[in-house]
C-alpha atoms as a printed R data frame, in Angstrom:
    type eleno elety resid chain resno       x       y       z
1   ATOM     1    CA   UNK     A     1  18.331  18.564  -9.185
2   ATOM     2    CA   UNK     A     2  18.492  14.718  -8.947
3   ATOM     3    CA   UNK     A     3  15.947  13.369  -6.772
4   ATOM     4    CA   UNK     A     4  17.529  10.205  -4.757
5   ATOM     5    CA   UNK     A     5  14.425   7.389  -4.325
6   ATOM     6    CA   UNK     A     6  14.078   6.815  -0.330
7   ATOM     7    CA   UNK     A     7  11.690   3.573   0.237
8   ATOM     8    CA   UNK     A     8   9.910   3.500   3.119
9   ATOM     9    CA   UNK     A     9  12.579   5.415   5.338
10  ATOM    10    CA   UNK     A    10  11.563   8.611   4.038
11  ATOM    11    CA   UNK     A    11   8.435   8.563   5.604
12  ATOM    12    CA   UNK     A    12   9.824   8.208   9.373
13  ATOM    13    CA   UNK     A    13  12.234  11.139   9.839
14  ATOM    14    CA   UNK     A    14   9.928  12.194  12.738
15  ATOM    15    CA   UNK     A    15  10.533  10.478  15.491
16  ATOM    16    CA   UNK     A    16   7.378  10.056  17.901
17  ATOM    17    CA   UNK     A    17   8.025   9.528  21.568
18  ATOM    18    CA   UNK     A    18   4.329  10.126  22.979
19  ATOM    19    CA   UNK     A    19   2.410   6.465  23.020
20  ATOM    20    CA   UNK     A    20  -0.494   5.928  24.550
21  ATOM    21    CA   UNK     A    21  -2.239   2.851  25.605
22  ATOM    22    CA   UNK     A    22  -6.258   2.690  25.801
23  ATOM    23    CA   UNK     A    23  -9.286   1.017  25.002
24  ATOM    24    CA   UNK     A    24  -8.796  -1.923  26.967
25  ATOM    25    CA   UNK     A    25 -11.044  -4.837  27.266
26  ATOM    26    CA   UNK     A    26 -10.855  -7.740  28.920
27  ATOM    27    CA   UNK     A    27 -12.373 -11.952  27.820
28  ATOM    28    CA   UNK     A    28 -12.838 -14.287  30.273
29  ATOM    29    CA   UNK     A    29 -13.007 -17.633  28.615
30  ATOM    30    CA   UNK     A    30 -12.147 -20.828  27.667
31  ATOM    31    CA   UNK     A    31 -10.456 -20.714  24.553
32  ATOM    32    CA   UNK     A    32  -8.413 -24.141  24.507
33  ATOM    33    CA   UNK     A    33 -10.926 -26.575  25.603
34  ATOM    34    CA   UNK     A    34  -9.468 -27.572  28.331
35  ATOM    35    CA   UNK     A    35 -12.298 -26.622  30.702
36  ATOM    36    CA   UNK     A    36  -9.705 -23.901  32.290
37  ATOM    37    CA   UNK     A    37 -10.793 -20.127  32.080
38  ATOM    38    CA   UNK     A    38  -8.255 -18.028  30.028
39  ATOM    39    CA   UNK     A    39  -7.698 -14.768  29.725
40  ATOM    40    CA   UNK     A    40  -7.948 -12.267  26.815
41  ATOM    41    CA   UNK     A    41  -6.683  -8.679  27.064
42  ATOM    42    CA   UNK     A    42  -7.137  -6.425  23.713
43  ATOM    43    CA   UNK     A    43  -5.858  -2.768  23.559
44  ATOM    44    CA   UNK     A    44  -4.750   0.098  21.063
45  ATOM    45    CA   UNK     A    45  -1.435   1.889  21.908
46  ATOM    46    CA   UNK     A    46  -0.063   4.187  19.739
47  ATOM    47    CA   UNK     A    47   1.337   8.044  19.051
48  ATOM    48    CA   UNK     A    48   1.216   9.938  16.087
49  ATOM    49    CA   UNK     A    49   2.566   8.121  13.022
50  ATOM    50    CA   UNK     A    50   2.565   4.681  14.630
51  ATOM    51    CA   UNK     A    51   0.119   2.690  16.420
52  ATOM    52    CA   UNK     A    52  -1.952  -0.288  16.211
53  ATOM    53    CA   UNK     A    53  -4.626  -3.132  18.486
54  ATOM    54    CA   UNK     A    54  -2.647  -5.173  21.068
55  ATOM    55    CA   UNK     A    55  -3.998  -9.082  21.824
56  ATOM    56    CA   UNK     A    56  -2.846 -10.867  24.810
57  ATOM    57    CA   UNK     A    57  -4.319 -14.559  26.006
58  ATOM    58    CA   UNK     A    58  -2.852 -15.751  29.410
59  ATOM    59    CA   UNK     A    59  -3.393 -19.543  29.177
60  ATOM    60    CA   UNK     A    60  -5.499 -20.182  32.760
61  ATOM    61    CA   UNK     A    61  -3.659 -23.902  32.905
62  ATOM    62    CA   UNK     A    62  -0.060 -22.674  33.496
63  ATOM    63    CA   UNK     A    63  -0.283 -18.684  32.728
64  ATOM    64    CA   UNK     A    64   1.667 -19.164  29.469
65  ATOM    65    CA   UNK     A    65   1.356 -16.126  26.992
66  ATOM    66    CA   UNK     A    66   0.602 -15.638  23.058
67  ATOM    67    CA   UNK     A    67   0.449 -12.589  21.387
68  ATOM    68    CA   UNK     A    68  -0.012 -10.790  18.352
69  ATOM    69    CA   UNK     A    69  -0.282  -7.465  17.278
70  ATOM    70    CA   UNK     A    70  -1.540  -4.468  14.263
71  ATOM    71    CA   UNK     A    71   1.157  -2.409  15.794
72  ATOM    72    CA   UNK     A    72   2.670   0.105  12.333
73  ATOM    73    CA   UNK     A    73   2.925   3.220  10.212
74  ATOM    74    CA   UNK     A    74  -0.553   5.003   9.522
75  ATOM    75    CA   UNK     A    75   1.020   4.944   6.190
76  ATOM    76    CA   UNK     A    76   0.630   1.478   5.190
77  ATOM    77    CA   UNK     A    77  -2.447   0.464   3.438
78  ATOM    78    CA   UNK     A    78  -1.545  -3.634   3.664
79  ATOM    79    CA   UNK     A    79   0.321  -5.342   6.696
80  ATOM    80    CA   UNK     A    80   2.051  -8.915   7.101
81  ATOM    81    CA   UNK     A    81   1.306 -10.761  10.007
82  ATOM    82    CA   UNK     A    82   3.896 -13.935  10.931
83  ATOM    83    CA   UNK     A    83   1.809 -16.466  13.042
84  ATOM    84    CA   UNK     A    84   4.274 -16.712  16.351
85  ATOM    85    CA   UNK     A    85   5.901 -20.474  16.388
86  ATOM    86    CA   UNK     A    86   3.786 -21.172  19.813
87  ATOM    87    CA   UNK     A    87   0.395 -20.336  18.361
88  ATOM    88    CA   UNK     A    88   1.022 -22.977  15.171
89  ATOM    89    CA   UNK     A    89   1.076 -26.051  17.660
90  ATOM    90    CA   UNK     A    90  -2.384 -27.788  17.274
91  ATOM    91    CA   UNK     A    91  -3.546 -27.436  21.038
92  ATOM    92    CA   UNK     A    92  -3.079 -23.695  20.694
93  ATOM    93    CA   UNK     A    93  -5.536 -23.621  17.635
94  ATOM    94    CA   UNK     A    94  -8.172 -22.314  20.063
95  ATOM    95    CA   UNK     A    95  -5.939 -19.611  21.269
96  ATOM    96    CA   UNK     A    96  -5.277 -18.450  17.509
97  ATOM    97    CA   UNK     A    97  -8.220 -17.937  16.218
98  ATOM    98    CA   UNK     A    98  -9.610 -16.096  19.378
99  ATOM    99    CA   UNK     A    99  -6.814 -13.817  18.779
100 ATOM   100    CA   UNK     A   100  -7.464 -13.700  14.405
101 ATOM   101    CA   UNK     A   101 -10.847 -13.014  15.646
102 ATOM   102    CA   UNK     A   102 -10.221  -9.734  17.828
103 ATOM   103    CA   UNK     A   103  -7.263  -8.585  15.198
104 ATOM   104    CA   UNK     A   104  -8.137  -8.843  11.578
105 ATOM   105    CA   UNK     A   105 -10.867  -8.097   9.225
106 ATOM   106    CA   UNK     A   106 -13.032 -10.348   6.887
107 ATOM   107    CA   UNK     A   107 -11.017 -13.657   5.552
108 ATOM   108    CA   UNK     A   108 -10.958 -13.420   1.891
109 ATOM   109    CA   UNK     A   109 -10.003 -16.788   0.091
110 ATOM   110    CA   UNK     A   110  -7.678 -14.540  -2.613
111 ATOM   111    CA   UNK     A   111  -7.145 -10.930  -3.440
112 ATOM   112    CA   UNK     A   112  -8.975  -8.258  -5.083
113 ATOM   113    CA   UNK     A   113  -7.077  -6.825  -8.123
114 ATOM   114    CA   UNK     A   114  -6.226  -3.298  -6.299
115 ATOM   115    CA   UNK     A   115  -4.335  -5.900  -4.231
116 ATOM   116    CA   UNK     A   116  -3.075  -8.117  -6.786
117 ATOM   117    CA   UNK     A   117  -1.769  -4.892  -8.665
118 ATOM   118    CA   UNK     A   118   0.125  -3.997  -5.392
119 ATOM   119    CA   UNK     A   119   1.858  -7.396  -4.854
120 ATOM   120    CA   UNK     A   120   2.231  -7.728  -8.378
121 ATOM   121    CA   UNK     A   121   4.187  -3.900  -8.588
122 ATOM   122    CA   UNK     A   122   6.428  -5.040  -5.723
123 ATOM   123    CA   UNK     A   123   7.345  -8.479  -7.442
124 ATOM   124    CA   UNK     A   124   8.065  -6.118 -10.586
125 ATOM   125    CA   UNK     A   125   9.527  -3.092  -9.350
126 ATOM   126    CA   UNK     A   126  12.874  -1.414 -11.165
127 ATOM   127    CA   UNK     A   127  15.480   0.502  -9.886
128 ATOM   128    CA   UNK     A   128  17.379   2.751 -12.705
129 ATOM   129    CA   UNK     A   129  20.142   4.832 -10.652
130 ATOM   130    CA   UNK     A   130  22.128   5.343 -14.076
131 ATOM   131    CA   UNK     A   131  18.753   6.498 -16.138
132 ATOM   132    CA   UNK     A   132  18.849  10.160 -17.612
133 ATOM   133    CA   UNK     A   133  14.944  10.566 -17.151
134 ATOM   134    CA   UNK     A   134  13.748   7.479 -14.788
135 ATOM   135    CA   UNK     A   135  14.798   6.253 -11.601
136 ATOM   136    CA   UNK     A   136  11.755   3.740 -11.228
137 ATOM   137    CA   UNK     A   137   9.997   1.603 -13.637
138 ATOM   138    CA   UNK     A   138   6.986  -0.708 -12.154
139 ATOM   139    CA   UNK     A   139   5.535  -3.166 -14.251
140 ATOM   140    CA   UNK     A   140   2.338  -5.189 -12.409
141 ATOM   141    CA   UNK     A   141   1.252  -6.803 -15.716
142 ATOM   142    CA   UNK     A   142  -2.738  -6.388 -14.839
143 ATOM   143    CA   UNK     A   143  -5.474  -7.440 -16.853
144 ATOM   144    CA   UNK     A   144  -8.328  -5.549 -18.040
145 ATOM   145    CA   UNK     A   145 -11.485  -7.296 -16.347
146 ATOM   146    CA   UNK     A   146 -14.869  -7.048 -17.453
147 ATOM   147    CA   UNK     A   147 -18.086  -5.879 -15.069
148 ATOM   148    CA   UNK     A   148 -18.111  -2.713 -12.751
149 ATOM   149    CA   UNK     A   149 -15.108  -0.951 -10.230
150 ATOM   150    CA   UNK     A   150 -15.919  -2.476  -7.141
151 ATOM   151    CA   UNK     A   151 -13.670  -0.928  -4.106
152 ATOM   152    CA   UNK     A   152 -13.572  -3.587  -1.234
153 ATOM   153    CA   UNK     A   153 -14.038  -3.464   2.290
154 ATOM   154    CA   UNK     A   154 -10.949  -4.366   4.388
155 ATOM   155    CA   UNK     A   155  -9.774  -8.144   4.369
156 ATOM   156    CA   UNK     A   156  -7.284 -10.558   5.261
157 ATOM   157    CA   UNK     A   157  -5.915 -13.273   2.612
158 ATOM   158    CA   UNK     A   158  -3.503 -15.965   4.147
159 ATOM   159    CA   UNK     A   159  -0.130 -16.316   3.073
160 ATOM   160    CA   UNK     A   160   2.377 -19.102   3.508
161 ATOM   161    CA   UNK     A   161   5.443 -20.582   2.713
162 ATOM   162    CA   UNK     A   162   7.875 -18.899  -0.258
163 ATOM   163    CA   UNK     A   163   5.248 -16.027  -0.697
164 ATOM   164    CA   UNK     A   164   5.315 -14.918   2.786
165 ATOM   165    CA   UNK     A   165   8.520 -14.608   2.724
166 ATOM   166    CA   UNK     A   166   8.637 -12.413   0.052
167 ATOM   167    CA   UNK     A   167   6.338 -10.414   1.106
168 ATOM   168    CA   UNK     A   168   7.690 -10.183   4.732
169 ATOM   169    CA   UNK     A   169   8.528  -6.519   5.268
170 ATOM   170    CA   UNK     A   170  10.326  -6.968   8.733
171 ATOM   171    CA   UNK     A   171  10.533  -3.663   9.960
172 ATOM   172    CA   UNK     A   172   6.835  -3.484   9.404
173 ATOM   173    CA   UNK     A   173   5.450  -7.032  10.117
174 ATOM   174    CA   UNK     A   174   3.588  -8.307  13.387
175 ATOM   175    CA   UNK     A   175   5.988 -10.324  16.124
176 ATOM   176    CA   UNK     A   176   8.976  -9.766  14.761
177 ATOM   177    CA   UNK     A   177  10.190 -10.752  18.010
178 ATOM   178    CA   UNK     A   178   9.011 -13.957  17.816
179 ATOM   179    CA   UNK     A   179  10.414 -17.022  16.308
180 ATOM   180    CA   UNK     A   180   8.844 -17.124  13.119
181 ATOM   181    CA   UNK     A   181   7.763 -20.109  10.761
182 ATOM   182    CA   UNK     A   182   6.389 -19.930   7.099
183 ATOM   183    CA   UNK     A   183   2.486 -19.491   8.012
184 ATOM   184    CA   UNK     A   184   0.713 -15.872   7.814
185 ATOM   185    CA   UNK     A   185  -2.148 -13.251   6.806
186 ATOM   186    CA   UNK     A   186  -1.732 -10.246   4.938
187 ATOM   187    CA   UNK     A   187  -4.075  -7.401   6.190
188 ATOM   188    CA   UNK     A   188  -5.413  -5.164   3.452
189 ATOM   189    CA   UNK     A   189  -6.737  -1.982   4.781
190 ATOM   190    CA   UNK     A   190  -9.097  -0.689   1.955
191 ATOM   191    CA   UNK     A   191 -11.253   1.865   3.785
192 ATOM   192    CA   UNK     A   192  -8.242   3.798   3.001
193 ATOM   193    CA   UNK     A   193  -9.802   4.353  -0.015
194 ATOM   194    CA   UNK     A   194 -12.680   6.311   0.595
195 ATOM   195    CA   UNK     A   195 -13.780   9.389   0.710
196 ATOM   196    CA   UNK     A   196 -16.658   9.836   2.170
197 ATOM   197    CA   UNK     A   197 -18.400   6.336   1.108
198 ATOM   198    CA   UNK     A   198 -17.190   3.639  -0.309
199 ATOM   199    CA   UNK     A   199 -18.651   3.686  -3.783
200 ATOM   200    CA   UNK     A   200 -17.212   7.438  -4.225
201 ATOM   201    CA   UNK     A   201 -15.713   7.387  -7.323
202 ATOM   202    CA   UNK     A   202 -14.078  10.537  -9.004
203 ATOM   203    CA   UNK     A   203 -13.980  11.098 -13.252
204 ATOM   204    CA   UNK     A   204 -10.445  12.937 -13.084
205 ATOM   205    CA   UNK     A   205  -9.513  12.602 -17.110
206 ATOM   206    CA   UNK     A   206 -11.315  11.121 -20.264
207 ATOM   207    CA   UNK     A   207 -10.990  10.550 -23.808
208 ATOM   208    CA   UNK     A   208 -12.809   9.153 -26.578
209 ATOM   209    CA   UNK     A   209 -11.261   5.853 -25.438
210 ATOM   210    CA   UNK     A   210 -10.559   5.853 -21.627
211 ATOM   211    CA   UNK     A   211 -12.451   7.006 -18.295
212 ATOM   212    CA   UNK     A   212 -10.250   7.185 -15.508
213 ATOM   213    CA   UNK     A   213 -11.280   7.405 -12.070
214 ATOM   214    CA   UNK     A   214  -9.652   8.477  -8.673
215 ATOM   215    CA   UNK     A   215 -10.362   7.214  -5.476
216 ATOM   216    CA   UNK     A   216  -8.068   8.570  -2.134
217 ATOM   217    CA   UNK     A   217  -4.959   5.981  -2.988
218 ATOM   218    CA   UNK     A   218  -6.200   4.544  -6.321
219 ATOM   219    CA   UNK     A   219  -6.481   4.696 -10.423
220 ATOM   220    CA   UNK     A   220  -8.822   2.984 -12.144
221 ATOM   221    CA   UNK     A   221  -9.534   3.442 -15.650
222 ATOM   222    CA   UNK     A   222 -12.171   1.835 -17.590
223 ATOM   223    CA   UNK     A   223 -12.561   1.326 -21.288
224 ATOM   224    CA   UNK     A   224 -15.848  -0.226 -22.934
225 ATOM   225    CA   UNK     A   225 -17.335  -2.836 -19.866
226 ATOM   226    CA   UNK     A   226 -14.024  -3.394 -19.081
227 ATOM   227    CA   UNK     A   227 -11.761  -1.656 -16.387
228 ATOM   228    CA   UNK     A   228  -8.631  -2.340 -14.554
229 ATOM   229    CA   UNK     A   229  -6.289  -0.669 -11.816
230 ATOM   230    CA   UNK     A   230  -3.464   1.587 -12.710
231 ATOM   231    CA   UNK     A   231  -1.969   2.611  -9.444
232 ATOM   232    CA   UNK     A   232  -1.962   2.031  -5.887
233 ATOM   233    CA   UNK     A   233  -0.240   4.239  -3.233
234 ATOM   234    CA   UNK     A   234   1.742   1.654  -1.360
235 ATOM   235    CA   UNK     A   235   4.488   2.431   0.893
236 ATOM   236    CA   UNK     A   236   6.295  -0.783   0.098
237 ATOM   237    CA   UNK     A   237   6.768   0.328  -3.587
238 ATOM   238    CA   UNK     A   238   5.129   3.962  -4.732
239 ATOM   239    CA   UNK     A   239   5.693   5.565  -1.395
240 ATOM   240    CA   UNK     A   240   2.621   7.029   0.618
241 ATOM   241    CA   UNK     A   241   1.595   9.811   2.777
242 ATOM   242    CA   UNK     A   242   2.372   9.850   6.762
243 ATOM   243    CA   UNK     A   243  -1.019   9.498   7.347
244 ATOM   244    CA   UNK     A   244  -3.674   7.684   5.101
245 ATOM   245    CA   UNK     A   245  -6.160   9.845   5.951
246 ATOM   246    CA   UNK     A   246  -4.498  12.711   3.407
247 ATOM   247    CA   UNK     A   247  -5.407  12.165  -0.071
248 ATOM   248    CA   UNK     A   248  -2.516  10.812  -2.042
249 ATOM   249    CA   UNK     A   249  -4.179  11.161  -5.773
250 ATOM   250    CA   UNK     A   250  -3.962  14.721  -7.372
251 ATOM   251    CA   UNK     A   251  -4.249  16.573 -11.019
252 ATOM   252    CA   UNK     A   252  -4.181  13.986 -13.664
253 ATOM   253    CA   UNK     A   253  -3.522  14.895 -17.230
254 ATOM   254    CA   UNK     A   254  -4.525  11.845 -20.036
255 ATOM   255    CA   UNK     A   255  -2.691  12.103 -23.427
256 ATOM   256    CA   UNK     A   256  -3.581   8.874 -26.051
257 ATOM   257    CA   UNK     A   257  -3.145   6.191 -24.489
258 ATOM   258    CA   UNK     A   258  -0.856   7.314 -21.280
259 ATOM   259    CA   UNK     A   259  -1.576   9.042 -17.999
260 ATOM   260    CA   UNK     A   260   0.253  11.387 -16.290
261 ATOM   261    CA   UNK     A   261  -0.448  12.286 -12.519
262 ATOM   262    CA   UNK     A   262   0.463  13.937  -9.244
263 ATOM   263    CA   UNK     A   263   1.293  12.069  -5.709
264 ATOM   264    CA   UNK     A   264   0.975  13.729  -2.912
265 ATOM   265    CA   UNK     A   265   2.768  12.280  -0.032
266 ATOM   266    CA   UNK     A   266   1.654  14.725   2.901
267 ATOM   267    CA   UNK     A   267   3.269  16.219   4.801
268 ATOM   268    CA   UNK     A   268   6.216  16.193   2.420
269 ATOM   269    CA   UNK     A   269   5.912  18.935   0.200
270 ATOM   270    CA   UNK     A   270   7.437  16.993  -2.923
271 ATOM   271    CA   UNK     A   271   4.802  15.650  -5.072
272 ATOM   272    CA   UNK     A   272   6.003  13.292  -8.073
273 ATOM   273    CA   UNK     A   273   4.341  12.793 -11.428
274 ATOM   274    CA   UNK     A   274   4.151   9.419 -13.138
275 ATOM   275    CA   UNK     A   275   3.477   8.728 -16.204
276 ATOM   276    CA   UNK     A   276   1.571   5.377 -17.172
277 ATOM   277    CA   UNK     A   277   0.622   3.060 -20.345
278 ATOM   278    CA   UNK     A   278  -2.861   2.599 -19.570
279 ATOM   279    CA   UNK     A   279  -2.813  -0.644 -22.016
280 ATOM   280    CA   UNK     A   280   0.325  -2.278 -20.458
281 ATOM   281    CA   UNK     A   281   0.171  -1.019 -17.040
282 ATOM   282    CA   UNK     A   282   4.043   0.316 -16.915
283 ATOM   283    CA   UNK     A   283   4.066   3.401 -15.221
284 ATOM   284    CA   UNK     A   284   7.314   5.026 -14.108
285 ATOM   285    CA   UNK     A   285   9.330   7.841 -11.164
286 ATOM   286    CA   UNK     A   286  10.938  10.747 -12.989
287 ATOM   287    CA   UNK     A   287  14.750  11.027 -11.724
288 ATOM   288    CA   UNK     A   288  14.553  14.913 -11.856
289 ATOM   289    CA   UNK     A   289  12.119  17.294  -9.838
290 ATOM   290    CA   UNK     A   290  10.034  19.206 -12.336
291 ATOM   291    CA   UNK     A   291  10.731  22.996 -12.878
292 ATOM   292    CA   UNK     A   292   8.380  24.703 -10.011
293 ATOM   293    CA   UNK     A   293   7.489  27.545 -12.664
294 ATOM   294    CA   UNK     A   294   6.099  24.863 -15.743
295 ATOM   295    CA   UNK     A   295   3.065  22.799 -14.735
296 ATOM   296    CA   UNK     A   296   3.308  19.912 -17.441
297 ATOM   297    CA   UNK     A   297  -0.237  18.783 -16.497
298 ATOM   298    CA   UNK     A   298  -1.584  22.119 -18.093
299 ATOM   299    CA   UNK     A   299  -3.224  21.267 -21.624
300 ATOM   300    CA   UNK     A   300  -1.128  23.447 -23.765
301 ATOM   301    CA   UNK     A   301   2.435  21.838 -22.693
302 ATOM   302    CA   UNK     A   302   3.439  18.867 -24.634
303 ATOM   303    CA   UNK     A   303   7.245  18.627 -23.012
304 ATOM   304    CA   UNK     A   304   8.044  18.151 -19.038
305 ATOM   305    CA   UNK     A   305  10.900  20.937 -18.138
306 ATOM   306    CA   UNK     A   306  13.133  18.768 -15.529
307 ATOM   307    CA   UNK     A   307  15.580  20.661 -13.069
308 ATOM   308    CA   UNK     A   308  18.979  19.686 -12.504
309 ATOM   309    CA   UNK     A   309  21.894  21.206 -10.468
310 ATOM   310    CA   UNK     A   310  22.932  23.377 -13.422
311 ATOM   311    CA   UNK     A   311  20.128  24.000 -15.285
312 ATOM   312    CA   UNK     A   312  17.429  22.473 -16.879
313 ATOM   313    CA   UNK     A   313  16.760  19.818 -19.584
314 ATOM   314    CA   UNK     A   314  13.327  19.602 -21.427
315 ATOM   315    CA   UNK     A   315  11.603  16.383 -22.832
316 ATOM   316    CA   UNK     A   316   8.923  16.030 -24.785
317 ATOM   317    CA   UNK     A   317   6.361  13.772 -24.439
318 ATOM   318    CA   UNK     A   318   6.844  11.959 -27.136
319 ATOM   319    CA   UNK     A   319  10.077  11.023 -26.537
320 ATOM   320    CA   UNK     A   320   9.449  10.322 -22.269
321 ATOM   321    CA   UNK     A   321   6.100   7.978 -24.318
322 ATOM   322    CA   UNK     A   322   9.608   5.953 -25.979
323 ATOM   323    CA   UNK     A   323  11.648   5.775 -23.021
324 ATOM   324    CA   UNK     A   324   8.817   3.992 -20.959
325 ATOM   325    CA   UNK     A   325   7.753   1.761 -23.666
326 ATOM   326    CA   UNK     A   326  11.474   0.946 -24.489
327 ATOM   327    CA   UNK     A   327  12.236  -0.294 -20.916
328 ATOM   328    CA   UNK     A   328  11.730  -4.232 -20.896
């Protein structure tokens, strides 16, 4: 059976029509400097699978509004924000960063490479509808880095100019409404990461060569004093689970010098395997779902039995090793 690749519409077939607004809180203050009190309102509405913290500032001069807003999928682990045309002019400067303040995390002058792997996949991401065994190659071209897996807190880098736009996400990206100009932040929610702390690390697969680790939406895999990151669960490109509080990281199986591995994407009962080169980072989709009744992860198979609508086809690993190495 061919599986057809959704994006980020597969993860919003239920509709939610419950929202609910709370959590208010209210700033009295001058944020403009013009010795005039203003007014900041802050609140979370939300339902189910969407939701996100509201800011409001009523200008106390002539009751003029900016806002801005988290408001989007539980299943996005990084966020655009598009600074609102109004809130760009120099005499509202006050009345952006009070609202920066009460929205986003820790500035960060550039990203961390679990980051820079995730814009990196996007800018590299491959589409093969006519493939026999792929229908997704992703190529983020990371380096190995020397020193210890660090998993960051969340941060905000900012983003302007040709590289917001291409990382603009509309559907998903604050005041869309808004007339827009070429200044932004991108949010990167990392405490999606953890399990229970944040230096929680899991050994999933080893060789004589490699240690690869899981984390809730991560791979890392370290060789020597040097380690890099292998995978990201990122709606924008890999897909994701409804909620990023489910795991997204299963069973992992290391052969050489590739990596096979599960991805859950709760509540959906599909799971896909990728396989990766650990030394060049290209890890790709399979087209086919994998026979329910062969587990290819188990340590006696050396093939992956693929089902179509009128039968099956088998490939071995060596020859699924080729095919990713062979696509430039």
């Amino acid at each position: 059976m061919e599986l057809r690749f959704l994006f980020f519409g597969f993860l919003f077939m239920t509709f939610n029509f419950s929202w609910a607004q709370y959590d208010s809180t209210y700033i009295f203050k001058d944020f403009n400097g013009d010795s005039i009190e203003d007014t900041l309102l802050k609140y979370y509405n939300g339902g189910s699978g969407y939701g996100g913290t509201f800011i409001e500032i009523h200008n106390g001069a002539n009751d003029a509004l900016y806002t801005m807003d988290s408001d989007g999928c539980f299943c996005q682990i990084r966020q655009t924000f598009i600074i609102p045309e109004n809130l760009t002019q120099p005499k509202n400067a006050g009345f952006l960063t009070a609202i920066t303040n009460q929205l986003l995390p820790t500035f960060r002058s550039g990203p961390d490479p679990s980051l820079s792997w995730m814009l990196a996949a996007e800018l590299n991401n491959h589409q093969l509808w006519e493939d026999s065994l792929f229908i997704q190659i992703v190529h983020p071209q990371q380096p190995w880095i020397k020193g210890e897996i660090e998993i960051p807190s969340n941060y905000y880098i900012e983003m302007k100019g040709d590289l917001l736009g291409l990382y603009r996400h509309e559907h998903a990206a604050s005041g869309a409404a808004e007339i827009m100009n070429d200044i932004g932040f991108m949010t990167y929610y990392a405490h999606n990461h953890y399990a229970y702390q944040k230096d929680t690390l899991e050994l999933a697969a080893e060789n004589e060569i490699y240690q690869v680790f899981k984390i809730k939406h991560g791979i890392i895999t370290k060789k020597g004093d040097s380690h890099k990151w292998l995978f990201v669960s990122d709606v924008f490109v890999t897909w994701a689970p409804e909620k990023l509080r489910w795991a997204s990281i299963g069973k992992m199986r290391l052969v050489g010098t590739y990596l096979f591995f599960e991805q859950h994407l709760s509540p959906n009962l599909y799971a896909p395997i990728h396989v990766i080169n650990i030394e060049t980072g290209k890890f790709g989709r399979f087209k086919h779902l994998i026979d329910e009744n062969y587990d290819p992860l188990a340590a006696e198979n050396d093939s992956m039995l693929f089902s179509l609508d009128n039968g099956t086809v088998e490939f071995t690993f060596e020859e699924i090793f080729a095919a990713l190495d062979a696509y430039k």
